[in-house]
N, C-alpha and C positions, 0 to 999 in steps of 0.2 A: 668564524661566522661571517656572510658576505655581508660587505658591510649595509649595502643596499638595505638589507634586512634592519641590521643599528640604525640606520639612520631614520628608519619606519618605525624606532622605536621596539623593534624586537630588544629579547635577550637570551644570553645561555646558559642555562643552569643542571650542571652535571648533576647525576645520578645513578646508582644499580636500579638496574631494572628488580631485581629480585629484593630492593629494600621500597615496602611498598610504604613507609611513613615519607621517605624520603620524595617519592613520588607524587605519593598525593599533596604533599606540603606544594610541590613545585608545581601543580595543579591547581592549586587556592579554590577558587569560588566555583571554580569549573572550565570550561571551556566552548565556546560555538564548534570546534571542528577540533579532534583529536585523529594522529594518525601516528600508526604504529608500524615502524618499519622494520622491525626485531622482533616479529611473533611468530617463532619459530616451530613451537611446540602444546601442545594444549596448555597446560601447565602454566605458558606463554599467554594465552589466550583467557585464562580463566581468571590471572591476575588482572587483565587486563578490562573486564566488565563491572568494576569498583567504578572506575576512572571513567568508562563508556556510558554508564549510567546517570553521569554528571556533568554529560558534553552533547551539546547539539548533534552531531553527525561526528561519526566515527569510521577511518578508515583501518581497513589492515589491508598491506601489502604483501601479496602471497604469489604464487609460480606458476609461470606454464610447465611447471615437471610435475604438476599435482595431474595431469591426464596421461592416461593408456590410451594406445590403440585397440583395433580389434581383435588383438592378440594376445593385449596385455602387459604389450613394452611400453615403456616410456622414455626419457631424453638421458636416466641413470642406467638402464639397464642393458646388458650386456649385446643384445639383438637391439640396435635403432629402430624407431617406431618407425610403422609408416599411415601417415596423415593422410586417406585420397583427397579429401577438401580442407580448408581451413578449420581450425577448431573450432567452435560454438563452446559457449557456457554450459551446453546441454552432456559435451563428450565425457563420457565416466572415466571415472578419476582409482586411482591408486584407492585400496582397502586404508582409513586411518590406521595412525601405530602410535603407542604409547610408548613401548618397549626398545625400540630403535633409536639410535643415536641419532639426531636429525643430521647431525655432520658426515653421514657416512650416504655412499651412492643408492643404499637401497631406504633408508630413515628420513631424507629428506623431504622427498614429495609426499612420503605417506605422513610424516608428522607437520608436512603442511596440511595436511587433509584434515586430522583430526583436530588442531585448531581452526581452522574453516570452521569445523563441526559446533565448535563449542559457540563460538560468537554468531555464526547466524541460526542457531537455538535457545539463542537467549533471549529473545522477542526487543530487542535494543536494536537501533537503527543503524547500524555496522554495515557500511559495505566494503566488500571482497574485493581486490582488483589483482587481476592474475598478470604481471607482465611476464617479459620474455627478453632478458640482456640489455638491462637498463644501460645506457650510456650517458655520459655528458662531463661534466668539468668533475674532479674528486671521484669520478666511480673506481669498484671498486670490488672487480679486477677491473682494467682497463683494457680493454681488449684489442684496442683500436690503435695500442703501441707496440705490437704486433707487425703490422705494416712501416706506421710512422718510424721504427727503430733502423727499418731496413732501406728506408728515406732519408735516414740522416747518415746512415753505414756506404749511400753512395752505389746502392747495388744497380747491375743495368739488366739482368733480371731477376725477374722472378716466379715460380713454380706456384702452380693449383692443381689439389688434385681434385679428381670429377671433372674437369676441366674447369670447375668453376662454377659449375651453377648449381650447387646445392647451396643451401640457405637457414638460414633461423631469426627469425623474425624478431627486430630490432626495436625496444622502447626509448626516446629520447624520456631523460627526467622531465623535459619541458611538455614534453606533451603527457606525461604521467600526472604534472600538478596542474595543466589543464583539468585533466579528468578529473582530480581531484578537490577542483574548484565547481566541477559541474555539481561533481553529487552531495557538496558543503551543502550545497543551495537547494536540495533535494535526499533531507535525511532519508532511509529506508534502509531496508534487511534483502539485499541483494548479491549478485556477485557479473563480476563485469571483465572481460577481458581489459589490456591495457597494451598497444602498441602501436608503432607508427605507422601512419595511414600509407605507407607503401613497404613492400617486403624485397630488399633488395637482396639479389644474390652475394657469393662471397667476390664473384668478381667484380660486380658491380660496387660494392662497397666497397673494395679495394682502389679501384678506379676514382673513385669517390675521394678517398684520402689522396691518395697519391698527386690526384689534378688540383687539389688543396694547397696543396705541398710545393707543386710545380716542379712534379718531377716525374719523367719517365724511365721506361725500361719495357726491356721485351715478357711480357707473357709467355708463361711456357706453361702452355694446359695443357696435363697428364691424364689417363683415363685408368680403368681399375687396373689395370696391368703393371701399374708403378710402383717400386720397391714401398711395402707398409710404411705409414709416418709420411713420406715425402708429399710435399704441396700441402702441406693441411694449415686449417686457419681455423678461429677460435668460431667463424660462424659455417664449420664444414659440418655437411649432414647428406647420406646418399638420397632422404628424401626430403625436400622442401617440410617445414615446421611454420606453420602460418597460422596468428590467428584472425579471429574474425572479429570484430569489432563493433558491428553492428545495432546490438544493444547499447552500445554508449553511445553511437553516433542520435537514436534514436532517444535518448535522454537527452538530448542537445548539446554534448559535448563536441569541441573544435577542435582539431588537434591543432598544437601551436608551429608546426611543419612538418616536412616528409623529412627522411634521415639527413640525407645531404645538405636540407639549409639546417638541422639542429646539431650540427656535429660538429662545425669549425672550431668553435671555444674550445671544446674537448680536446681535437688536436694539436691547437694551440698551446693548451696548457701543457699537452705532453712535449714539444720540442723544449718550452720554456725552461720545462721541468726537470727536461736530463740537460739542456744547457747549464744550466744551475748546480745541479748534482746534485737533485733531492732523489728521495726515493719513489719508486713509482710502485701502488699497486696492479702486477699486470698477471697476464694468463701467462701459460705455458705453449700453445697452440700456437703456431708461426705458416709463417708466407700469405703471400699476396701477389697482386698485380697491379696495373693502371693502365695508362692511354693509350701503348701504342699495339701494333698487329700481334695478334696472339699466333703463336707456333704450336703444334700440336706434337707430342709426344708420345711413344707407348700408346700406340694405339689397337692394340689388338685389344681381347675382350678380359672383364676377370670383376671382382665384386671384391666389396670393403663395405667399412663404416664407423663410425663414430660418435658417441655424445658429449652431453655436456647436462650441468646441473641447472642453467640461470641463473639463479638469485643466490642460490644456497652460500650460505657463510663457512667456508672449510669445506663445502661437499662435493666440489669437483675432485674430477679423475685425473685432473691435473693438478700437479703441484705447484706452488709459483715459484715463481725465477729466480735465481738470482741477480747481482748487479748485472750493471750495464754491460753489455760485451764480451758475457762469458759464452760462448756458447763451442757444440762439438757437431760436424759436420757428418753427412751421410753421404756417398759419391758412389754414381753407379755409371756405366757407360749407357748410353740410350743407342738406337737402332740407327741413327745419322751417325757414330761415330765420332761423337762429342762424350764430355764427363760432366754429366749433371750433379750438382752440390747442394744441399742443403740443409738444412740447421734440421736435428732431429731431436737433443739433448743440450743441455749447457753444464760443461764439466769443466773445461778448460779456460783458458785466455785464450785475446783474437790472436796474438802471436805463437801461438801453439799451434791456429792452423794451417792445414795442411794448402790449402785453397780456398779463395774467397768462395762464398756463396754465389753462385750463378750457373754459367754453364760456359764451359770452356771447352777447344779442341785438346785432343788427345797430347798433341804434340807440345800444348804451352805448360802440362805439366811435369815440373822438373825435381819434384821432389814429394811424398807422402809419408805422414808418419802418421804413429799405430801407439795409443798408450794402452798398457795391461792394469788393474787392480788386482790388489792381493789382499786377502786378509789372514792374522799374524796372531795364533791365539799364545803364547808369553807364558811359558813354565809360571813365574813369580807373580801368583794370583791370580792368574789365570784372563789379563784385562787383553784386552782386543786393540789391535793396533794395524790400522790402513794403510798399507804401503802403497805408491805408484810406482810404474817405470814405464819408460818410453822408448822407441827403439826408431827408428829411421834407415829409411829406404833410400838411396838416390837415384832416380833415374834420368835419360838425359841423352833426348826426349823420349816419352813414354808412348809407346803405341800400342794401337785396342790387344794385339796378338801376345802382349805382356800384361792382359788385363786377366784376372785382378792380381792385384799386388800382395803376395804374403809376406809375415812375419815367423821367426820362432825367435823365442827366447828361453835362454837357458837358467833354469831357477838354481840358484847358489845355494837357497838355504829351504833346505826339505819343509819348517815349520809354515813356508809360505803354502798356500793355495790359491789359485785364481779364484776371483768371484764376475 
């Protein structure tokens, strides 16, 4: 708990959500302001109006993935939406769902919906506030260690694809318990966007960190012609995700800054935090850039895309990481005649790879290696067992007209299968 909070005389008293004696105990007389930031599900929502009924102002905090397009995408769905303007409170939203897992890519927005449904039905002074990649100290993925890792790895560059400017619209926590301070003061049965008053792209917020950090490296902005996966970041989207925020401006809410002054802490915490060797909640999504001249790569024409959940707990299409430093590289030659490198997967260790992350010439590569996976189903009950092997090329120097580099290997024992 920050102690800031102790010292004001807060406290913290654990609880199941799903034990509501336990809750309401740790509720006592009631409350001025309740806010729930685990109301995942109607179910969710409906335990949840015992509690609201017995509190000044009640918030729940819910997603920018609860809205479609006019197509009917959203930020889980397989087609990326496309937003022409910001979103308003007004943009229809994903059909509620009872029946869906809210953890999975198609259950979360809609079972944010159908809790939305039950609390602003309840005639109870609830409001709604939909952010969109809350950041700040403890979030949670951390998205913004993503860059910061490849900051402290020493890289001198770094790869975006779209070149950069697609975007998804950033909520600092400070300016979320802003809003959240506005509308204590102002119970009602609404529903409110929630994000930071400016929407930076992913190179911009790249840049962001990095100038934080004090550190640079070259830019290499790639366009849809780059091998799938490469240059991607936790805020890549082929079209800008904006919302609009205007209803809360118009309640009298401040926001407490724009991204770049609410973020230092954040980044901060994450150097401290892999100096230290704790664990980080982070994304899956990698690369970045910063300050200095962008290079453009791949430039001829071609289409991609990608989402992302928000808030969801468990419901991204990404998986989280592992520890520090695992990660496995993806290497294509580009059109100058260099070997572009970048993190696609984390399977391995850094000394397994083959070349750092960046972009090197042809020639300074002196060696690649190529691991295989197998899986191994065992007469004697039939139990599964993962084998690796790895195999190694030397080359010395390597040039574009020996590109790409194969392997074969020769499988010893028939029960094997590549996977």
């Amino acid at each position: 708990m920050p102690p800031e909070l102790t010292a004001a005389g807060g406290k913290f008293v654990a609880a199941d959500r799903a034990d509501q004696a336990r809750v309401r105990a740790a509720l006592g007389a009631g409350a001025e302001l309740l806010v729930d930031c685990l109301c995942f599900t109607a179910a969710d929502a409906r335990s949840l109006l015992p509690l609201a009924a017995n509190s000044g102002s009640t918030v729940v905090i819910s997603s920018r993935a609860v809205y479609v397009d006019a197509a009917g995408h959203h930020v889980n769905s397989d087609v990326p939406p496309h937003f022409a303007t910001p979103i308003t409170e007004a943009q229809p939203t994903l059909a509620p769902t009872t029946d869906t897992d809210y953890r999975s890519r198609e259950g979360y927005g809609a079972s944010k919906v159908a809790a939305e449904q039950v609390v602003l039905e309840s005639g109870l002074p609830v409001t709604v506030l939909r952010a969109s990649q809350i950041h700040g100290v403890g979030a949670s993925p951390a998205r913004e260690w993503a860059v910061v890792k490849r900051v402290m790895d020493g890289r001198t560059a770094l790869l975006l694809a779209r070149r950069g400017v697609g975007g998804v619209h950033t909520t600092a926590a400070a300016n979320l318990a802003a809003l959240i301070e506005t509308v204590a003061h102002r119970p009602g049965t609404r529903v409110l966007n929630s994000a930071d008053p400016d929407a930076p792209s992913a190179l911009e917020i790249c840049r962001t960190i990095a100038g934080h950090l004090g550190h640079e490296w070259e830019e290499v902005l790639l366009d849809d012609t780059a091998p799938a996966g490469l240059g991607r970041t936790p805020w890549d989207s082929p079209h800008p995700i904006v919302l609009d925020t205007s209803a809360a401006t118009a309640l009298g809410y401040r926001p407490a800054g724009t991204y770049a002054s609410t973020i230092a802490p954040a980044l901060d915490w994450l150097v401290d935090a892999a100096r230290d060797g704790q664990p980080l909640p982070t994304p899956t999504t990698s690369r970045s850039t910063s300050t200095t001249r962008p290079r453009t790569r791949f430039s001829r024409s071609g289409s991609g895309g990608s989402g992302d959940d928000g808030e969801g707990r468990g419901a991204s299409r990404m998986e989280a990481p592992p520890a520090l430093g695992d990660d496995v590289h993806l290497a294509v030659p580009d059109p100058d005649g260099r070997v572009v490198v970048d993190e696609v997967d984390r399977e391995v260790r850094p000394l397994d790879d083959a070349v750092g992350p960046g972009v090197v010439p042809f020639g300074e590569v002196r060696e690649y290696r190529c691991g295989l996976r197998y899986q191994s189903k065992r007469p004697n009950g039939g139990s599964t067992v993962v084998a690796s092997s790895t195999c190694r090329s030397a080359v010395s120097p390597m040039t574009s007209a020996e590109w790409p580099v194969r392997w074969r290997l020769k499988i010893m024992d028939p029960a094997l299968t590549p996977t």
